[in-house]
C-alpha positions, 0 to 999 in steps of 0.5 A, spaced: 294 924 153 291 923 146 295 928 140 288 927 136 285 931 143 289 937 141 286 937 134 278 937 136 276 944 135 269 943 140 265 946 134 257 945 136 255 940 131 248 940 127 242 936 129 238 930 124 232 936 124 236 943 123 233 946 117 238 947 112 237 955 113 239 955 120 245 950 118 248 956 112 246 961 117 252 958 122 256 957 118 257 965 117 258 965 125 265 966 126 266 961 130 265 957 123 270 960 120 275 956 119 271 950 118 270 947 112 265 942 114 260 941 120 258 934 124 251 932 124 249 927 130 243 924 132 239 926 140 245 922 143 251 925 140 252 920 136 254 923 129 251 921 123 253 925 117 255 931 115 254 937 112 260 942 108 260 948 106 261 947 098 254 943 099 251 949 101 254 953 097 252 948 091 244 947 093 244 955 095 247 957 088 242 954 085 235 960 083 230 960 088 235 954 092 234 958 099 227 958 098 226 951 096 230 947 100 232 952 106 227 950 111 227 943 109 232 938 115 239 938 114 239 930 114 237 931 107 243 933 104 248 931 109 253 926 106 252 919 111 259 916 111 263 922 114 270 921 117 270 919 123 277 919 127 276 916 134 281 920 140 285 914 141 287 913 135 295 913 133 297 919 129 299 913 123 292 910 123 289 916 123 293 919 117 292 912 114 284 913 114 284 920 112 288 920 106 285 913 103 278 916 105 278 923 103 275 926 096 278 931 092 278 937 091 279 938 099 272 940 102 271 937 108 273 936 115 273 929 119 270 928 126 273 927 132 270 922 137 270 919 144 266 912 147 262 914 139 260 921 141 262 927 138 268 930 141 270 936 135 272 937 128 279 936 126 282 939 120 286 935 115 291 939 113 293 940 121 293 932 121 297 932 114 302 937 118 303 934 124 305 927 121 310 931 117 313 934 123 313 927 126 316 924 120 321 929 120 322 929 128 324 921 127 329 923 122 332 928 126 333 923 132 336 918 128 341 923 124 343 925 133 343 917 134 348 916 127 352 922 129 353 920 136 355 913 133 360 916 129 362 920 135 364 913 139 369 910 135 374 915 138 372 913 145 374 905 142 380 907 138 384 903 145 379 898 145 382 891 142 375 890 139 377 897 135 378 894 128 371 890 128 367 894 131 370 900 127 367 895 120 362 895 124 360 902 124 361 903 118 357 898 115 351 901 120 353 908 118 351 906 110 345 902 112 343 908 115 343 913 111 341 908 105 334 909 108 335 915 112 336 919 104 331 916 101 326 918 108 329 925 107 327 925 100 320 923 102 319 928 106 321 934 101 315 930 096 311 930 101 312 938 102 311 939 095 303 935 095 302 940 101 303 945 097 298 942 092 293 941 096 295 948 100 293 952 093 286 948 092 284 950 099 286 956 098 282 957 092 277 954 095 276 958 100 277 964 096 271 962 093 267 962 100 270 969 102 267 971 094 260 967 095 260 970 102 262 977 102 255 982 100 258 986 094 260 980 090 259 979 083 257 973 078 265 976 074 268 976 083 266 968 082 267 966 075 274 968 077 275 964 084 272 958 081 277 959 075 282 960 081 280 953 083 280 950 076 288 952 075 290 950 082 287 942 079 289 943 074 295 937 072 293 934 080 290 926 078 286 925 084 288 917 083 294 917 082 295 923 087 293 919 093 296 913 090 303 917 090 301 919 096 300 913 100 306 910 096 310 916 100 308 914 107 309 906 106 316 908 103 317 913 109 315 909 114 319 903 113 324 906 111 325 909 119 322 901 121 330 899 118 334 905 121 331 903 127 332 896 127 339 897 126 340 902 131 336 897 136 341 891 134 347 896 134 346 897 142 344 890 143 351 888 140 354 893 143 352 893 150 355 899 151 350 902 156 350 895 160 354 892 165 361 889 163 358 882 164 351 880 162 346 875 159 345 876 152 341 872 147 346 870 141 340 868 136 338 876 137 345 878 135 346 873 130 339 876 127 341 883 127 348 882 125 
């Protein structure tokens, strides 16, 4: 099964022809609640566009926007490249995509497809999250792997390969937590920018709950948007994403190198194999 299935939130999407009216009113439903933005597809399910909730509230915002823009249809303000994930796609192409397309401050979803049809809404922070749990599940696993390793060499002290096999363990040891430090300190920046992205929303969604709630007033929503501005405030969005996309490839060849050497380390010493058995030397000499 798909990850990205678990993270489809099976919220009805709007049509091309809904009024801009109808589209607001929805979004007041609580089973939008938790939605920052809503797909808009076409008469075949197909999606099309899509409409956030900082859209509406900019156009609504504005004097007399309700009247003069409210019965009008939807795809007139609908952003017409929406992020669109497809359900079979890896947590990494996913991630990928996302965080090199979304804009900044965070203000929509991304949808969720199968065969091209609409499926859900997905949530970027929960994508965001999920890929930080995988990162951090790889390195717990290769920190059991390196213990484990380590745990051998009492199993070989008799053993005449003791001597070289123990070098060898040591070299793989710090090969190992050569790349599985900086991972790990990977892993704490990448807390921290989720952190930052987390006050943004929060911001922003105080913001909605202020613009929403019926005894709110122009001084409740100069404040929220203040919120917003301090939660921005020192956040460059290049550069942040930049930062962000250089993490992920750092991480992400920094688990490749841990694997490799645990891979070449089991090759070389067979020891979940029989006492006999066909090797192939160029493999061994590579990942010597």
């Amino acid at each position: 099964m798909s990850i990205l299935r678990s993270f489809a939130h099976p919220i009805r999407p709007f049509l091309e022809t809904d009024i801009l009216s109808t589209v607001a009113d929805a979004f007041l439903h609580p089973d939008y609640k938790d939605c920052l933005s809503v797909a808009v597809v076409n008469q075949n399910n197909q999606p099309v566009g899509m409409i956030s909730r900082h859209q509406l509230n900019d156009i609504f915002l504005k004097k007399f926007g309700r009247d003069l823009f409210g019965s009008r249809p939807v795809c007139d303000f609908m952003r017409q490249e929406p992020l669109v994930v497809d359900v079979y796609s890896s947590l990494l192409e996913a991630s990928s995509y996302i965080t090199a397309q979304m804009t900044f401050p965070l203000s929509e979803d991304f949808v969720i497809t199968q065969g091209g049809q609409y499926l859900g809404m997905g949530a970027v922070l929960h994508l965001l999250s999920a890929m930080e749990q995988q990162i951090s599940q790889n390195a717990a696993d290769l920190n059991k792997a390196y213990k484990q390793l380590s745990s051998s060499q009492a199993q070989l002290v008799q053993s005449e390969k003791m001597a070289a096999l123990g070098q060898m363990v040591a070299g793989v040891a710090h090969e190992i937590n050569t790349p599985l430090g900086y991972v790990n300190n990977n892993i704490d920046m990448l807390r921290e920018f989720f952190g930052q992205l987390n006050c943004v929303l929060q911001a922003h969604q105080q913001l909605a709950d202020t613009l929403l709630a019926p005894h709110s007033t122009e001084i409740d929503i100069a404040e929220s948007l203040a919120a917003i501005d301090d939660a921005k405030a020192g956040i460059e969005l290049e550069q942040f994403f930049a930062d962000l996309d250089g993490l992920f490839n750092d991480t992400f060849y920094g688990v490749e190198q841990i694997s490799e050497l645990v891979m070449g380390l089991k090759d070389f010493s067979r020891l979940d194999q029989a006492v006999t058995d066909n090797v192939s030397l160029n493999d061994c000499i590579e990942s010597a």
